[in-house]
N, CA, C and O atoms as a GROMACS GRO file, in nm:
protein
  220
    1UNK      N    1   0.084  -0.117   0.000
    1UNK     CA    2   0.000   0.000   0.000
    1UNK      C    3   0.089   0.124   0.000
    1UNK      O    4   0.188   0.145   0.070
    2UNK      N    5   0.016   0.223  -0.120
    2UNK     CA    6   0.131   0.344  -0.037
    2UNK      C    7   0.113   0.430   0.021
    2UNK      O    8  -0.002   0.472   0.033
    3UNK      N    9   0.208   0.486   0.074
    3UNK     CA   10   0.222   0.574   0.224
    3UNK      C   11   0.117   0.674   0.158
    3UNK      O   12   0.062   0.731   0.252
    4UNK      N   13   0.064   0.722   0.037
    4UNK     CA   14   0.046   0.838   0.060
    4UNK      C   15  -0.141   0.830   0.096
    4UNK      O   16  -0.226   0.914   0.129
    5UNK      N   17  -0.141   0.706   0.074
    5UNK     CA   18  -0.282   0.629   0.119
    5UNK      C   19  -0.329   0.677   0.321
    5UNK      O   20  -0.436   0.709   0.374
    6UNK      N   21  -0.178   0.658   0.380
    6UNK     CA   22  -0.235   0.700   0.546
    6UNK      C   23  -0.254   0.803   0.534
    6UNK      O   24  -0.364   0.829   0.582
    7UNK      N   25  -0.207   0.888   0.493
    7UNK     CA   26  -0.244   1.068   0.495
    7UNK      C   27  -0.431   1.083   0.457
    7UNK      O   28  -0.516   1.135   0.530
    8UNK      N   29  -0.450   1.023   0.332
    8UNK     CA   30  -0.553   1.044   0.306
    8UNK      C   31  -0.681   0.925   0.454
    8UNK      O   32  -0.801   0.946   0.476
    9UNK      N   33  -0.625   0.856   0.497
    9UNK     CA   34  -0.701   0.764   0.625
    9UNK      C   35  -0.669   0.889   0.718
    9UNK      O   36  -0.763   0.963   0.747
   10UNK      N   37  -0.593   0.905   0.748
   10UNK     CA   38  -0.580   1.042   0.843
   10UNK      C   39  -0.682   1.152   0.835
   10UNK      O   40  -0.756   1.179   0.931
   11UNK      N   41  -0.685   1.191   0.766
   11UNK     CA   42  -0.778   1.330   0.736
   11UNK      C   43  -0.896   1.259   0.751
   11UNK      O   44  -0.965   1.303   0.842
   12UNK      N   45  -0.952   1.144   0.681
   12UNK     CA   46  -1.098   1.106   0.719
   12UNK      C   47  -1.110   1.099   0.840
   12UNK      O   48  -1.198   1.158   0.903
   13UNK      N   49  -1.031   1.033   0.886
   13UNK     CA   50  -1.014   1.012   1.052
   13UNK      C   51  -1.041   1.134   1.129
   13UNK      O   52  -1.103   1.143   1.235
   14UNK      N   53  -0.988   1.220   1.066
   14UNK     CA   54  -0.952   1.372   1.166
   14UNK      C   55  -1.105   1.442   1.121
   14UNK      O   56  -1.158   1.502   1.214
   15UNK      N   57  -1.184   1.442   0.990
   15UNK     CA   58  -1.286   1.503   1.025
   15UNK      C   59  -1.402   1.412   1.064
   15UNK      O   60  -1.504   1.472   1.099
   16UNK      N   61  -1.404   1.297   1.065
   16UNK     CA   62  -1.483   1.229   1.137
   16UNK      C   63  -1.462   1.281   1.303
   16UNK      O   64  -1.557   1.308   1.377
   17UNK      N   65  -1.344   1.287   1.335
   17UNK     CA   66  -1.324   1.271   1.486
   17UNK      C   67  -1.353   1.435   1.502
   17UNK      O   68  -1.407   1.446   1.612
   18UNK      N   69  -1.342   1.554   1.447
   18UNK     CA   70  -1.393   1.668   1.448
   18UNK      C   71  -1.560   1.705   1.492
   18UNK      O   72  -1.612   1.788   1.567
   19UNK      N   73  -1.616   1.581   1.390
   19UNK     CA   74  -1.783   1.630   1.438
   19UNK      C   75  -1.809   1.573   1.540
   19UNK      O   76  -1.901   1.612   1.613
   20UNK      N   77  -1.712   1.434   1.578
   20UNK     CA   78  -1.780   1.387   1.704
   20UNK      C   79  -1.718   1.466   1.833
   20UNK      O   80  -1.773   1.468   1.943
   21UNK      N   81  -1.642   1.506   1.815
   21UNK     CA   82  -1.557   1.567   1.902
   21UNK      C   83  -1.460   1.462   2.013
   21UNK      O   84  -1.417   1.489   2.126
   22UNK      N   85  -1.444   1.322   1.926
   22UNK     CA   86  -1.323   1.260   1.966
   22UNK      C   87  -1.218   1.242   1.942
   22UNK      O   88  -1.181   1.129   1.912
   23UNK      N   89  -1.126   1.354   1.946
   23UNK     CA   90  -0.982   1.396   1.940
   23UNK      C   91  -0.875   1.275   1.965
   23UNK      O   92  -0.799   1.223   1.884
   24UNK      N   93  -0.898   1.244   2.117
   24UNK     CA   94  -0.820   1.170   2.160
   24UNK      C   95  -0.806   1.022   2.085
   24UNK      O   96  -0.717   0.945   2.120
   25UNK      N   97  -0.910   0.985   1.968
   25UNK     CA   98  -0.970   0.824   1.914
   25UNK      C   99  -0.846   0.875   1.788
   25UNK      O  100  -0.779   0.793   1.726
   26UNK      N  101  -0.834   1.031   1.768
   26UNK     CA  102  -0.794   1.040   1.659
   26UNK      C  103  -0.604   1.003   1.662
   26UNK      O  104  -0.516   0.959   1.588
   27UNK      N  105  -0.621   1.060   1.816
   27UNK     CA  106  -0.438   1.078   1.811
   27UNK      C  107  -0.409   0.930   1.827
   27UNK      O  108  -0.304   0.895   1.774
   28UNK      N  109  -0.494   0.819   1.900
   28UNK     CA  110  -0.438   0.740   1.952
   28UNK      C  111  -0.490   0.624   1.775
   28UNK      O  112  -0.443   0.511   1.759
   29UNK      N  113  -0.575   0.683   1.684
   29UNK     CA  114  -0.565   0.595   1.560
   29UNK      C  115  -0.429   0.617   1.464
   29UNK      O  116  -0.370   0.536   1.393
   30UNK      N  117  -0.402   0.752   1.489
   30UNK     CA  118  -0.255   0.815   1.391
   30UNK      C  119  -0.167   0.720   1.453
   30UNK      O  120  -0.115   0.642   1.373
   31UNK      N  121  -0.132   0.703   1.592
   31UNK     CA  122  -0.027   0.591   1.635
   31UNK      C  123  -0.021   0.507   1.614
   31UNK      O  124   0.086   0.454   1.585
   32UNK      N  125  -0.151   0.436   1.616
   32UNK     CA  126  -0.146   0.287   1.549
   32UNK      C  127  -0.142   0.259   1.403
   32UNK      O  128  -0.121   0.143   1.366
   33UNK      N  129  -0.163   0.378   1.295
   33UNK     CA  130  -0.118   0.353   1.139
   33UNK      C  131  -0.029   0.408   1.170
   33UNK      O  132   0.024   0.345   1.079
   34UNK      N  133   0.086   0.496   1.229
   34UNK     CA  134   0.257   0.514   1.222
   34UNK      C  135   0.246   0.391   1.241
   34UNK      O  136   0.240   0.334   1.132
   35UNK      N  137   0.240   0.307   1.343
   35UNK     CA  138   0.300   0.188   1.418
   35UNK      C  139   0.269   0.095   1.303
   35UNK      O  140   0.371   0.049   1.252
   36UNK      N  141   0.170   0.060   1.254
   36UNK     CA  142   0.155  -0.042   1.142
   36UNK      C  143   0.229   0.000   1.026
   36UNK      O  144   0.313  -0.087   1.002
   37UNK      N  145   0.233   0.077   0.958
   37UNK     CA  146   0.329   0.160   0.830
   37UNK      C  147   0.488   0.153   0.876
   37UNK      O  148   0.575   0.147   0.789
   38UNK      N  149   0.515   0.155   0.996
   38UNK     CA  150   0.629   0.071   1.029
   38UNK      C  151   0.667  -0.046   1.020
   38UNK      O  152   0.762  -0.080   0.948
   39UNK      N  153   0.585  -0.138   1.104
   39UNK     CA  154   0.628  -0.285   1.071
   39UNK      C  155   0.580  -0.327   0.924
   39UNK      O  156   0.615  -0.442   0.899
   40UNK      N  157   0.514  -0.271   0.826
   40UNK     CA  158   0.466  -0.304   0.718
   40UNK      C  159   0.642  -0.303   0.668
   40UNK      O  160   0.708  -0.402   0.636
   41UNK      N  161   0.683  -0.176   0.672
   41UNK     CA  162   0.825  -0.108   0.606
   41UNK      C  163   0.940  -0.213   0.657
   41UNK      O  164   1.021  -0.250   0.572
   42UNK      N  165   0.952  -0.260   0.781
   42UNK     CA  166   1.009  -0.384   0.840
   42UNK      C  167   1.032  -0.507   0.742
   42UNK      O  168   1.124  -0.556   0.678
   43UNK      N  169   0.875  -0.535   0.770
   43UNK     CA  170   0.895  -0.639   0.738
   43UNK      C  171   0.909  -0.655   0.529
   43UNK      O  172   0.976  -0.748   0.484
   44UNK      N  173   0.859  -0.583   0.459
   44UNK     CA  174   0.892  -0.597   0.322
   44UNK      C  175   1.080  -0.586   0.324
   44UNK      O  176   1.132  -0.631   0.222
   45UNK      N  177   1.164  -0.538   0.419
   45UNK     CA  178   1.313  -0.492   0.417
   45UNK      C  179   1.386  -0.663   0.410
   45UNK      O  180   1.489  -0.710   0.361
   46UNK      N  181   1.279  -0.716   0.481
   46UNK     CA  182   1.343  -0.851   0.585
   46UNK      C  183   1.311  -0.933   0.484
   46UNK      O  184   1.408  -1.001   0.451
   47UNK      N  185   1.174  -0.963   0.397
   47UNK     CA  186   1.138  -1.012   0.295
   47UNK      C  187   1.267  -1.021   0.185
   47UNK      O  188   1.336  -1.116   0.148
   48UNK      N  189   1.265  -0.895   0.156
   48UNK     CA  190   1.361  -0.884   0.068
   48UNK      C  191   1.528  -0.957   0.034
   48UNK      O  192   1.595  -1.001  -0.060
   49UNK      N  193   1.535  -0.933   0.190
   49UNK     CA  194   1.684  -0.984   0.218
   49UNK      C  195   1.651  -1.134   0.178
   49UNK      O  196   1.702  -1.198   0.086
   50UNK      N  197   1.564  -1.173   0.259
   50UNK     CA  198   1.558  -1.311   0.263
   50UNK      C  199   1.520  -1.396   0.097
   50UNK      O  200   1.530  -1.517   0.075
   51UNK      N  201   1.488  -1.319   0.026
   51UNK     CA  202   1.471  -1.364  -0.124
   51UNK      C  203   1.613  -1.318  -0.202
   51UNK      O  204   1.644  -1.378  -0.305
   52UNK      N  205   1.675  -1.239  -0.163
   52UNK     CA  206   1.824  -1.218  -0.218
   52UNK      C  207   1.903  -1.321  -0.136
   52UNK      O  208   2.017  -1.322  -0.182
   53UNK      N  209   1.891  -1.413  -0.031
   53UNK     CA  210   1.974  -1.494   0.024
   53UNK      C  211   1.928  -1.639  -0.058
   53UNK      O  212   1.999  -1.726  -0.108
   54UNK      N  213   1.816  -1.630  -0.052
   54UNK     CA  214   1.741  -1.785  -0.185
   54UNK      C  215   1.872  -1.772  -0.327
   54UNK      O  216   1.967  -1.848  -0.349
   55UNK      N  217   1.834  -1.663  -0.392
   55UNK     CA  218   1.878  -1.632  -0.470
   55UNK      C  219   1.982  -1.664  -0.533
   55UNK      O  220   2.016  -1.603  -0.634
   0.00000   0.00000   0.00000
């Protein structure tokens, strides 16, 4: 998926969480897509290696 896909989940996120007025659902959803868009980035690195060691 690409990154520029969370930005656009972000903003829905952020005006959804605007009308309800749950801020805090919003900061603590942005952490968990950093945190997943991380190990996503992880693990394709580790993938990789490991198909250049087949190789």
């Amino acid at each position: 998926m690409k990154s520029y896909l969370y930005g656009v989940y972000a903003l829905i996120i952020a005006i959804v969480s605007m009308f309800t007025g749950e801020m805090v659902t919003f900061i603590m959803l942005g952490f968990i897509l950093i945190s997943l868009q991380n190990i996503h980035s992880t693990l394709k690195k580790i993938l990789e290696v490991n198909q250049k060691k087949i190789d």
